[in-house]
N, C-alpha and C positions, 0 to 999 in steps of 0.2 A: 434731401436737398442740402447742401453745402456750400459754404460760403467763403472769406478769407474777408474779417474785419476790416484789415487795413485796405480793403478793395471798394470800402464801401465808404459813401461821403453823400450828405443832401444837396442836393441839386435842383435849381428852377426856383420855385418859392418859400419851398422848406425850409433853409436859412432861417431866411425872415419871419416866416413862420413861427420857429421855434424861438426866436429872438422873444416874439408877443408873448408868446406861453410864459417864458421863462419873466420877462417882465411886469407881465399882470400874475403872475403868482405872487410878488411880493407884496401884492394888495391885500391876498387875501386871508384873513381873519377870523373866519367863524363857519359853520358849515354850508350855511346858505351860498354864503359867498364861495366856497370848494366846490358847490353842485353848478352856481351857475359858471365856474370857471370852463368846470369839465365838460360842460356840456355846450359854450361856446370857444375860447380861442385853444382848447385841447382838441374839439373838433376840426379844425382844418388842417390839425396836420397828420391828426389822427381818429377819424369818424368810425363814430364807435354807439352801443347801444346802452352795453351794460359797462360798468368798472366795478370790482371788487377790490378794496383794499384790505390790505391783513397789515395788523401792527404787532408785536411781542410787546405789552405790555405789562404793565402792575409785577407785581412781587412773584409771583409764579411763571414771569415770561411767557406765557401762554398766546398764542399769536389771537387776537380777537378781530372780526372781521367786521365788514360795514359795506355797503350796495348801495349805489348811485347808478339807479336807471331810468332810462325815457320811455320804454317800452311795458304796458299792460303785461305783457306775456311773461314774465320773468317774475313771478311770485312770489310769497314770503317761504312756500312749502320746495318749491326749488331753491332758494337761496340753502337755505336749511338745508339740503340735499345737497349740494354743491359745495359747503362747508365742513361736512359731515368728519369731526376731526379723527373717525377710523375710515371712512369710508368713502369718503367726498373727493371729488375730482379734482379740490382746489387743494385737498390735502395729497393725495399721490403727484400732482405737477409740483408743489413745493420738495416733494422727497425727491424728484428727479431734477429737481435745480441743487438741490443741495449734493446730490451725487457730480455731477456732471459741469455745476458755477454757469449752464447757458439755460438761453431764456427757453422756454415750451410756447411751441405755437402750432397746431392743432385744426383742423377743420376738416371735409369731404377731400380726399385727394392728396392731402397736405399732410405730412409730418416733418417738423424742422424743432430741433431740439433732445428728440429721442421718446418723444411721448408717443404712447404707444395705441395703437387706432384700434385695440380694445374697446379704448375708451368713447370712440366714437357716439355708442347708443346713448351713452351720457349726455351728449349735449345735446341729441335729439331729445330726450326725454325730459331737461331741464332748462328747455328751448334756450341755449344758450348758439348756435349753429356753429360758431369755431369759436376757437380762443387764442390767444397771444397773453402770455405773462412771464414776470422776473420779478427778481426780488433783492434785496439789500442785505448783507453780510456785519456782521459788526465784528469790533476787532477779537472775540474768540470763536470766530469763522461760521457762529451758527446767522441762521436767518433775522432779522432784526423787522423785516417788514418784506411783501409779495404783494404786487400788483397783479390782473389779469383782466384784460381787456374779451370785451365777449362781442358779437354778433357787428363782427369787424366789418363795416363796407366797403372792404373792396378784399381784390386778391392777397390774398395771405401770401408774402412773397418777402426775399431778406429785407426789404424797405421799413416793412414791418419790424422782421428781428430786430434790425437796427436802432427802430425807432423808441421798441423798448428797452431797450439796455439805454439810450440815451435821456427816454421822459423818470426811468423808473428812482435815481437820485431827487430828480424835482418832485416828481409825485410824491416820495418819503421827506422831503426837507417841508413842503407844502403842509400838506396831512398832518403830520405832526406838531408841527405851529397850532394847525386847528387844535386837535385834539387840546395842546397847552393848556392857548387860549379859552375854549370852550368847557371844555371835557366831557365830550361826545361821548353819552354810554352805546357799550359794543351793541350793535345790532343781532351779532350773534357772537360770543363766546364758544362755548357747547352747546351745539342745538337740542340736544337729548336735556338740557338745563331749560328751555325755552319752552317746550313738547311737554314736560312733566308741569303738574299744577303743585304747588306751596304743598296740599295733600300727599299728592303722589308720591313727592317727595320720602315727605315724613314716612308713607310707607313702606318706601324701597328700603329706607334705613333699618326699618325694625326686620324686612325681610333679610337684610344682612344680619341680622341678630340669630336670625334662624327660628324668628315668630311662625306662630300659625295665625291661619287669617281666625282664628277667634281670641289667641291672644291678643290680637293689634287692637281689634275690635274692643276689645275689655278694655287695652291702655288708652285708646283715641277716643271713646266711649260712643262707639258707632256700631252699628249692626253686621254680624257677620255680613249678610249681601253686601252691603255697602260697601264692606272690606274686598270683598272678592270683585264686583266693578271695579275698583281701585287697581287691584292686581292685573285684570284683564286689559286694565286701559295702559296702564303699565309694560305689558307686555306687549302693546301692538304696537305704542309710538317707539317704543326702543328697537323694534324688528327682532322678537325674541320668541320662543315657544316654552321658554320653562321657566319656574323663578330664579333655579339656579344661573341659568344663563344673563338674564335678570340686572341678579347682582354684579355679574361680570362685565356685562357692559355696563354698569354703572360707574366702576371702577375705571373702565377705558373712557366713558366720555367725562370723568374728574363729580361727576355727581355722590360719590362715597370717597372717602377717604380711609384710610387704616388706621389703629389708632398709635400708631410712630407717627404718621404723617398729621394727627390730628393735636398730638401732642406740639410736634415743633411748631407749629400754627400757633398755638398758643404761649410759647415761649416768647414767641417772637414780638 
């Protein structure tokens, strides 16, 4: 489905609508106040279940993301799944904005944006049922912030499109105030960060070392078993079968560093 921007303008109540949204945004102050925005005068121009917001924040620019939903169904182990920053749905629709500068929007029947209906089982499986999301550009062209609107009420149709390339500025100018203000820690950064325990951690490190689980055990002063639960629990929340693989997604979801990258950290 295709469209021509300039063909496209709100009409009936929408105006006014978006007049409220963009007005009562300047109230708002802290996160409370951003959930009951979004979930009252965001909703009447655009009713909606779930919002994901993604911001590139702190020193590593790393986009960190945050969920604001009315909906039971929409979990902390989907969310996690849905952010998944190799694997996540929110992470491929952000690579295909960044390819393309348009917004992804997504459902049964529906592709507008170039997302690709692969992805379909995804939003079944992460009961999210469609999507619509954009994102904000900052002046060295990378992403600065992505919005994505989930389990949309009504037809997914360019009204949509349109409406996000219009809210997706105010939602970044909003959000960010919060964040200021407040300073909202991420709800998910790397879910593979959230997944692994303070332990796990420490042991994925040493298995970058190229420990065996009775070395670790020697250093952490723990029981080989213990060690070896550790490794296996290890292995299931990162979706791995080896240690070697292990480590490599450790290094993709940012939970190891190298030690050039561990040095400049410390420089800095």
């Amino acid at each position: 489905m295709n469209f021509m921007r300039d063909e496209m303008t709100l009409e009936g109540e929408d105006p006014a609508r978006l007049a409220a949204v963009i007005d009562s945004s300047l109230r708002v102050l802290n996160e409370h106040q951003f959930f009951s925005w979004v979930q009252c005068e965001l909703q009447y121009l655009l009713s909606h279940e779930i919002l994901i917001c993604g911001i590139a924040s702190g020193a590593d620019a790393k986009m960190r993301c945050y969920r604001y939903s009315s909906t039971l169904y929409f979990r902390v182990e989907h969310f996690n799944e849905v952010c998944d920053p190799v694997d996540g749905l929110f992470t491929r629709m952000m690579a295909l904005t960044r390819k393309t500068g348009r917004p992804c929007v997504l459902g049964p029947g529906v592709s507008i944006g170039g997302g690709d209906k692969a992805w379909l089982p995804l939003l079944d499986s992460c009961e999210l049922r469609n999507v619509a999301a954009f994102g904000q550009c900052g002046p060295d062209g990378q992403l600065k912030s992505y919005f994505c609107f989930a389990r949309i009420c009504e037809e997914l149709s360019p009204r949509v499109v349109y409406l996000i390339e219009v809210l997706t500025p105010i939602l970044e100018a909003t959000f960010s105030r919060v964040m200021s203000q407040q300073g909202i820690k991420a709800q998910s950064n790397l879910p593979g960060a959230m997944l692994l325990s303070k332990r796990e951690t420490q042991v994925l490190h040493l298995l970058m070392a190229g420990k065996t689980n009775q070395a670790i055990a020697q250093e952490m002063f723990l029981s080989p078993l213990t060690v070896k639960n550790h490794v296996q629990n290890i292995m299931k929340k990162l979706k791995v079968k080896t240690r070697g693989h292990a480590v490599t997604r450790g290094f993709k979801l940012g939970l190891l560093m190298s030690n050039h990258e561990t040095q400049g950290e410390q420089n800095v």
